[in-house]
C-alpha positions as CSV (number, residue, x, y, z in Angstrom):
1,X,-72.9,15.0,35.9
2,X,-76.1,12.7,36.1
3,X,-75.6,9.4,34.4
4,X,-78.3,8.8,31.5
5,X,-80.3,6.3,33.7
6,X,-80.9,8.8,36.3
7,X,-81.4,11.2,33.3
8,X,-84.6,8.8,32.3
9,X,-85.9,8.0,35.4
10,X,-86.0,11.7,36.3
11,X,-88.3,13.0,33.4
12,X,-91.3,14.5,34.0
13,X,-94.2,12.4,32.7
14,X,-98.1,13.8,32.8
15,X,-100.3,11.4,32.3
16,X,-104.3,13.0,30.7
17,X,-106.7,10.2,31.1
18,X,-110.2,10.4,32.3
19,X,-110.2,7.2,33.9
20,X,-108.4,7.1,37.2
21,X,-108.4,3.3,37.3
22,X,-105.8,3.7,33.9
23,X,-103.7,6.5,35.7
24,X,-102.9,4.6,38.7
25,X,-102.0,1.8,36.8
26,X,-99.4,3.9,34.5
27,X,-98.4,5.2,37.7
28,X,-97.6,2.2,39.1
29,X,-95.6,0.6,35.9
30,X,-93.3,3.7,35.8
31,X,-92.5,4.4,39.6
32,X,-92.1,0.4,39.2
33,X,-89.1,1.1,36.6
34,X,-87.9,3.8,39.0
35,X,-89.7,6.7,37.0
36,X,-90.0,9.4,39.7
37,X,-91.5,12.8,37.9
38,X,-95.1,11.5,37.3
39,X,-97.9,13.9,37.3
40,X,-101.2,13.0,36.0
41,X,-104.9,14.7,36.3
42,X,-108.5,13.4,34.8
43,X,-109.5,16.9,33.9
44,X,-108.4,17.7,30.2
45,X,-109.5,21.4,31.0
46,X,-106.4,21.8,33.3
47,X,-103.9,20.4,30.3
48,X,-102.7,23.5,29.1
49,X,-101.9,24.9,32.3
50,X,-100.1,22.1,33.6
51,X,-98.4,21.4,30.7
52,X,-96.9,25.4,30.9
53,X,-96.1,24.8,35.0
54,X,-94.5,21.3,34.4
55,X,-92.9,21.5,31.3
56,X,-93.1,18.1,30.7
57,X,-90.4,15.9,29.2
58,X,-93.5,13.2,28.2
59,X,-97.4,13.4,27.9
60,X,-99.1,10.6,27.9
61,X,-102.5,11.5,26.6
62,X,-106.2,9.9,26.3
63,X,-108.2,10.8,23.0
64,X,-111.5,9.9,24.0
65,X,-112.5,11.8,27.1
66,X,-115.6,14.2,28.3
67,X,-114.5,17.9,26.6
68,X,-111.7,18.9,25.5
69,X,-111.1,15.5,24.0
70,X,-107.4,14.6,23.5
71,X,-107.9,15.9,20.3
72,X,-108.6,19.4,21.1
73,X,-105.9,19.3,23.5
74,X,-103.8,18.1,20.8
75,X,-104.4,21.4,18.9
76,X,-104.4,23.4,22.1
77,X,-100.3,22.0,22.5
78,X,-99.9,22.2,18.6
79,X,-96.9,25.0,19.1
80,X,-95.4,22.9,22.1
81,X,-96.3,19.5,20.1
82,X,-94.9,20.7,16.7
83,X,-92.8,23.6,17.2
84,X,-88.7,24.0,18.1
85,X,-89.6,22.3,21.6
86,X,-90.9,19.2,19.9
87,X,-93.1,18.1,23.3
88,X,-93.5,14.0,22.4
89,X,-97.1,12.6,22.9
90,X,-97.8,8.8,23.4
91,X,-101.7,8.7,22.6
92,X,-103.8,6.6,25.1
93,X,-106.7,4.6,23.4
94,X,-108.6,1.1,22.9
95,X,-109.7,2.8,19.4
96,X,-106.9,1.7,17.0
97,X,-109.1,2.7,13.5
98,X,-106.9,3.7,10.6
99,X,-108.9,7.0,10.9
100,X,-108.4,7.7,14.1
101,X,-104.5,7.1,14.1
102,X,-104.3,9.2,11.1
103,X,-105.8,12.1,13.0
104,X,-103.8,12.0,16.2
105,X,-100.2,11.9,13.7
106,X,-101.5,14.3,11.9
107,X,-101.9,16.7,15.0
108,X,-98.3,15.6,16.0
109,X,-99.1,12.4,18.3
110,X,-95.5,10.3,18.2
111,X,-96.6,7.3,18.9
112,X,-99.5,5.3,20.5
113,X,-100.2,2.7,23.4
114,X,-103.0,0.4,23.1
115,X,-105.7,-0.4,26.0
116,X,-105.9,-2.5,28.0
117,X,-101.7,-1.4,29.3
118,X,-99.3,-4.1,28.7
119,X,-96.6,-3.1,31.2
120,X,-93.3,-3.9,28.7
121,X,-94.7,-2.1,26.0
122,X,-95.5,0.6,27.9
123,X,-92.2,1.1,29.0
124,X,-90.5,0.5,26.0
125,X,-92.4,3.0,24.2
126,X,-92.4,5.5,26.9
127,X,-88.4,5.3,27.1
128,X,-87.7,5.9,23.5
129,X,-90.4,9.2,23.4
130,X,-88.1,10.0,26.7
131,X,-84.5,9.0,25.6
132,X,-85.5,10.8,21.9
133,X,-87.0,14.2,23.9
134,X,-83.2,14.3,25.9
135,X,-81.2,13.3,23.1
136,X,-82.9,16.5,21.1
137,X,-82.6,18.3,24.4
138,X,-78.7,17.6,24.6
139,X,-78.1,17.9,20.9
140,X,-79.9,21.3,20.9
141,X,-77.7,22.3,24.2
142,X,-74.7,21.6,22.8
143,X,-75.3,23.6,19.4
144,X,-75.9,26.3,21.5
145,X,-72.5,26.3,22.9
146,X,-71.4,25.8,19.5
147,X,-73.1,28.8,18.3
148,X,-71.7,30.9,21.6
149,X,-68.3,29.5,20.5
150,X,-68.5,30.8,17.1
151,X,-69.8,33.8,18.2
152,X,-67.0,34.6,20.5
153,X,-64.9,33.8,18.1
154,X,-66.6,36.1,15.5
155,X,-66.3,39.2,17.9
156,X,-62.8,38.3,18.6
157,X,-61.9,38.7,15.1
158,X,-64.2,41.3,14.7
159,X,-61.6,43.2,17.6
160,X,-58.7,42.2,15.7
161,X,-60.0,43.5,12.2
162,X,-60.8,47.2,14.1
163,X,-57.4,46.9,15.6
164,X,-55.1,46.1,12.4
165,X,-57.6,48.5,10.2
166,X,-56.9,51.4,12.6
167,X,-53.3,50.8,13.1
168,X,-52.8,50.8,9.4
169,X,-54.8,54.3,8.8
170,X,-52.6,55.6,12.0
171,X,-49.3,54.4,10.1
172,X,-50.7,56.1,7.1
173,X,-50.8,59.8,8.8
174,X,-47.0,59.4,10.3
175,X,-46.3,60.6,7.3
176,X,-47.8,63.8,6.3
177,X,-50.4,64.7,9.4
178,X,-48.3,66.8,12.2
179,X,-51.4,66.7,14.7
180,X,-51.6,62.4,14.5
181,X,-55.4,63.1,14.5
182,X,-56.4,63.6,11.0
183,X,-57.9,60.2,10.5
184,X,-59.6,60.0,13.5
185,X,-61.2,63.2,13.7
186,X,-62.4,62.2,9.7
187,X,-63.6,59.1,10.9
188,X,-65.4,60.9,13.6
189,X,-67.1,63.7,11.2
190,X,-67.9,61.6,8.5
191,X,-69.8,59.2,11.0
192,X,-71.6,62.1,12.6
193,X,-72.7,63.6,8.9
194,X,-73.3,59.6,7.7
195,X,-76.0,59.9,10.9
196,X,-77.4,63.6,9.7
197,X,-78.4,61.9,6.8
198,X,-80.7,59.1,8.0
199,X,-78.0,56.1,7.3
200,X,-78.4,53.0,9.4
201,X,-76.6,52.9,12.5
202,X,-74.8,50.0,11.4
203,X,-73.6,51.6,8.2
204,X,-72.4,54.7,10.1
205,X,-70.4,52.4,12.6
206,X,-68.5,50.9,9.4
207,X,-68.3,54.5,8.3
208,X,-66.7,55.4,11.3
209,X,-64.2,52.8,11.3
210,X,-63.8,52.4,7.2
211,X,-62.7,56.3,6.8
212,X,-59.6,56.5,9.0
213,X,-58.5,54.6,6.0
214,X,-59.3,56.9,2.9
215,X,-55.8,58.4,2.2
216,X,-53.6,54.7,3.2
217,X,-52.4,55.0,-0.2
218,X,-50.1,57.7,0.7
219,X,-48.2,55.0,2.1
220,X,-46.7,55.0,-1.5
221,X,-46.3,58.1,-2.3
222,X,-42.7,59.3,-1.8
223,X,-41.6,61.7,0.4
224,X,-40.5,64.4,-1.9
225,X,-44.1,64.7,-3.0
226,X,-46.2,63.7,0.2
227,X,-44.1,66.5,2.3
228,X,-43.4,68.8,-0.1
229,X,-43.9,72.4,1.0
230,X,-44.6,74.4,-1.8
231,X,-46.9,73.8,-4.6
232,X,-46.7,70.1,-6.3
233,X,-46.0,70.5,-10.4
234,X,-48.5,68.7,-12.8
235,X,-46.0,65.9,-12.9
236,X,-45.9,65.3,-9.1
237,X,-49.8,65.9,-8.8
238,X,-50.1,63.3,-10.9
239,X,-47.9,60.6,-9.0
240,X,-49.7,62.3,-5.9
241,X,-53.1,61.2,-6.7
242,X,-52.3,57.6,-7.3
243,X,-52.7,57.2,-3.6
244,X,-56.3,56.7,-4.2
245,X,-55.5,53.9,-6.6
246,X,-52.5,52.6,-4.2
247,X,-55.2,52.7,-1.4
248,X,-57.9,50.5,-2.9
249,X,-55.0,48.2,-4.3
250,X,-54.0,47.7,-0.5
251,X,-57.5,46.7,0.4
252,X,-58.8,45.0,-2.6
253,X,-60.2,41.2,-2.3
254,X,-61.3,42.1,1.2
255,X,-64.8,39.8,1.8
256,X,-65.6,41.9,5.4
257,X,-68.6,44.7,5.1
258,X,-65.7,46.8,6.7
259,X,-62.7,46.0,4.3
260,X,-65.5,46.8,1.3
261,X,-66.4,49.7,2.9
262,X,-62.6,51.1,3.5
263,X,-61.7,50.1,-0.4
264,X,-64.5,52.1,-1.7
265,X,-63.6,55.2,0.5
266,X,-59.7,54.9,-0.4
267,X,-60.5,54.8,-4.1
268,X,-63.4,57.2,-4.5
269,X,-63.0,60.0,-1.7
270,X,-61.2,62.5,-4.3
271,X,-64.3,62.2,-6.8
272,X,-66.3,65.2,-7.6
273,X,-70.1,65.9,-7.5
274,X,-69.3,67.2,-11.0
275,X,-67.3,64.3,-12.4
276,X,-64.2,65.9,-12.0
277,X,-62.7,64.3,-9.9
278,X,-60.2,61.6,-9.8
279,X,-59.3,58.7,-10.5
280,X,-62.4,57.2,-12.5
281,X,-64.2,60.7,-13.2
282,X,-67.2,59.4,-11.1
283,X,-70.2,61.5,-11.5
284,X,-73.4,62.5,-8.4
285,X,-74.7,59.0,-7.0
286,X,-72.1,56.9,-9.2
287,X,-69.9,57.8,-6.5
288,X,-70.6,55.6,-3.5
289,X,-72.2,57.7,-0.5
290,X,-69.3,56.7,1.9
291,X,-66.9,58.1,-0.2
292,X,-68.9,61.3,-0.9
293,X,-69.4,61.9,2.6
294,X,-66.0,61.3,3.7
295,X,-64.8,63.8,1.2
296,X,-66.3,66.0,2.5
297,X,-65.4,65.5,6.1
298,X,-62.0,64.9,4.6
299,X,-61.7,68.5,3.2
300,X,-63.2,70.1,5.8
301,X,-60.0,68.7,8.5
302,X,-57.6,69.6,6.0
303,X,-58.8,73.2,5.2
304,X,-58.8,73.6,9.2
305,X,-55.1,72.5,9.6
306,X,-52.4,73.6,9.2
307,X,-50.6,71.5,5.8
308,X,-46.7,71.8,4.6
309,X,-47.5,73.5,1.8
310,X,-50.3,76.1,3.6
311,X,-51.4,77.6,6.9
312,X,-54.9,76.3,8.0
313,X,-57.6,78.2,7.0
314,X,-60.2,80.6,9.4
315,X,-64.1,79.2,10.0
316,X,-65.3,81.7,7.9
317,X,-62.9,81.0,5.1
318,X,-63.9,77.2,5.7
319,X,-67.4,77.3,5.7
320,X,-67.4,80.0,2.4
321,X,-65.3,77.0,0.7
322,X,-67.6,74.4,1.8
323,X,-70.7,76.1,0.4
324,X,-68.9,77.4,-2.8
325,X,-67.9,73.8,-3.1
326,X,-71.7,72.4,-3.1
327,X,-72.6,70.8,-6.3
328,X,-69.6,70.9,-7.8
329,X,-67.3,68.9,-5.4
330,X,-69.4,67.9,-3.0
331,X,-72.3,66.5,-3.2
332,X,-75.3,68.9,-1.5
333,X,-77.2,66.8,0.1
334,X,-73.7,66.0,2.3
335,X,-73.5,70.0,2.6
336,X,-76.9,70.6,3.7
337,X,-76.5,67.7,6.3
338,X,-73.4,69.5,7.8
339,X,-74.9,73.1,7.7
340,X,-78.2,71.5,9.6
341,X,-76.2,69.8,11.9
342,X,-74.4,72.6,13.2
343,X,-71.0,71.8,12.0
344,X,-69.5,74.7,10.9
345,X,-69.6,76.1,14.4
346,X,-67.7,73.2,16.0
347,X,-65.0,73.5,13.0
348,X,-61.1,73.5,14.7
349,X,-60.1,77.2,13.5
350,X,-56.0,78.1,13.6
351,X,-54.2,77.7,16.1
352,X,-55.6,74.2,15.6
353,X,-57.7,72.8,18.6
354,X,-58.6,69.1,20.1
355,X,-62.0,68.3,17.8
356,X,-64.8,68.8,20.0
357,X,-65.3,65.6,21.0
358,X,-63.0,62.2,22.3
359,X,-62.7,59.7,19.7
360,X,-64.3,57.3,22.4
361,X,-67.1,59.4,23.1
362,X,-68.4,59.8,19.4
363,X,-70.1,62.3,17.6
364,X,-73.3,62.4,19.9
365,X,-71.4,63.4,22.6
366,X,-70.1,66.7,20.2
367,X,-71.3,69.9,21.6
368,X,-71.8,72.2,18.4
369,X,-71.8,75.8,18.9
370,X,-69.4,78.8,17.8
């Protein structure tokens, strides 16, 4: 790595001056102190230009020259001069009026340098312009590593978060889901009718990974009620819908969009469209629109499956349900986007079938069709 004196000397200076007496004198001074990256023209029309070729660490710039003044070019430069790049300007001029220094500062001049040159002050006040414009430089590198760091960082615990969230929804359906694919293919369906309806891409990717997670709860449901083959009795229905309450419990206090998202689904997914539902007795858009639509996708897995306690159901049978269901369980809009889409043809009938499409792939790879 360069040392900081080689740093200096290897700026690149353009020196705007009309007179070419002045600019072989500032030539001089700076190759003089070793300053080797000197460019310099008496023609203020070519500033801009050069100033976008170079990419100057320094100008060194006359005010009072044949048009564009160094005024002009001072506004010309204003998003170099003033904006994130901060280009430093060291004004050249014998006029040192109050006015005329108030202008130049005000058009973002850092500092200025007095005619006739003294050589010391010159370089004095052209290294601090250059060792400031560097320090920025570095200071602005390094936060930019910073920021790539933290980034890196975010998206490895970003991995993590997906990781644990879908390990926990898989442990969930060891206990009651004989083809291991429940959640998935519910995380897949509700992403896909999340997209039918317009949602933003980034809500249906949280969709997509927050619904494997809707029925965690049953976690703590016992066994006796969770595999239960036969019909549950009021008592055990009751126990059996606390899992919605157990499930949001589980992911409470969560601060992640994601972790939000899967709480919301967990508790909510069993409301109705009606109010009927359970736990809260939620009622049309008091229910959140994850969980409506993932009760939906949710129902329409389960009535294709086979379950302990029934045989899973034809398409016909499952698309009848679905449509006797709209308005009173399920919200219609969520319907209407799942008949549009094509759904029902693409609907695993008995004996159950792969969903059409790979977990990986996604919904827009799904091929829907009878």
């Amino acid at each position: 790595m360069p040392d900081w004196s080689a740093k200096l000397t290897s700026a690149r200076i353009l020196i705007v001056d009309d007179d070419g007496v002045n600019i072989r004198l500032l030539r001089r001074i700076l190759q003089f102190h070793g300053y080797t990256g000197i460019h310099a023209t008496t023609d203020g029309t070519r500033v801009t230009a050069m100033v976008a070729e170079l990419e100057p660490d320094l100008l060194l710039l006359d005010l009072h020259m044949p048009p564009p003044d160094g005024f002009t070019i001072l506004e010309e430069l204003a998003a170099l001069i003033n904006g994130p790049e901060r280009l430093p300007v060291l004004v050249l001029t014998g006029d040192g009026s109050f006015e005329t220094k108030r202008r130049a500062l005000s058009l973002g001049a850092r500092d200025f340098l007095s005619k006739p040159f003294d050589s010391t002050e010159a370089m004095l006040r052209v290294r601090n312009l250059i060792e400031t414009r560097l320090l920025q430089r570095e200071l602005k590198d390094h936060n930019a590593q910073l920021e790539s760091k933290v980034a890196e960082r975010t998206v490895d615990l970003e991995r993590a978060q997906y990781e644990i969230m879908e390990r926990l929804g898989r442990a969930s359906e060891l206990r009651d889901d004989q083809t291991g694919r429940h959640t998935q293919r519910v995380g897949a369906m509700a992403a896909a009718l999340a997209s039918a309806l317009g949602l933003d891409p980034r809500v249906v990717d949280l969709i997509r990974r927050a619904a494997p997670l809707h029925d965690v709860g049953k976690i703590g449901i016992p066994d006796r009620i969770l595999l239960k083959p036969g019909a549950l009795t009021p008592e055990e229905r009751a126990v059996m819908r606390t899992h919605t309450l157990i499930g949001a419990k589980m992911l409470s206090g969560g601060r992640s969009e994601l972790v939000k998202m899967a709480e919301a689904i967990a508790l909510s997914h069993h409301e109705c469209w009606d109010g009927t539902g359970y736990p809260n007795g939620l009622e049309g858009a008091e229910i959140p629109v994850e969980a409506r639509i993932v009760a939906l996708a949710d129902s329409v897995d389960a009535l294709s499956h086979n379950r302990p306690y029934r045989a899973a159901q034809t398409h016909k049978e499952v698309i009848a349900e679905v449509r006797r269901s709209s308005g009173t369980h399920f919200d219609p809009r969520v319907v209407e986007a799942m008949l549009d889409s094509g759904f029902p043809g693409s609907i695993v009938v008995s004996p159950p079938r792969p969903w059409p499409w790979t977990i990986e792939e996604g919904p827009k790879a799904a091929k829907y069709g009878s």
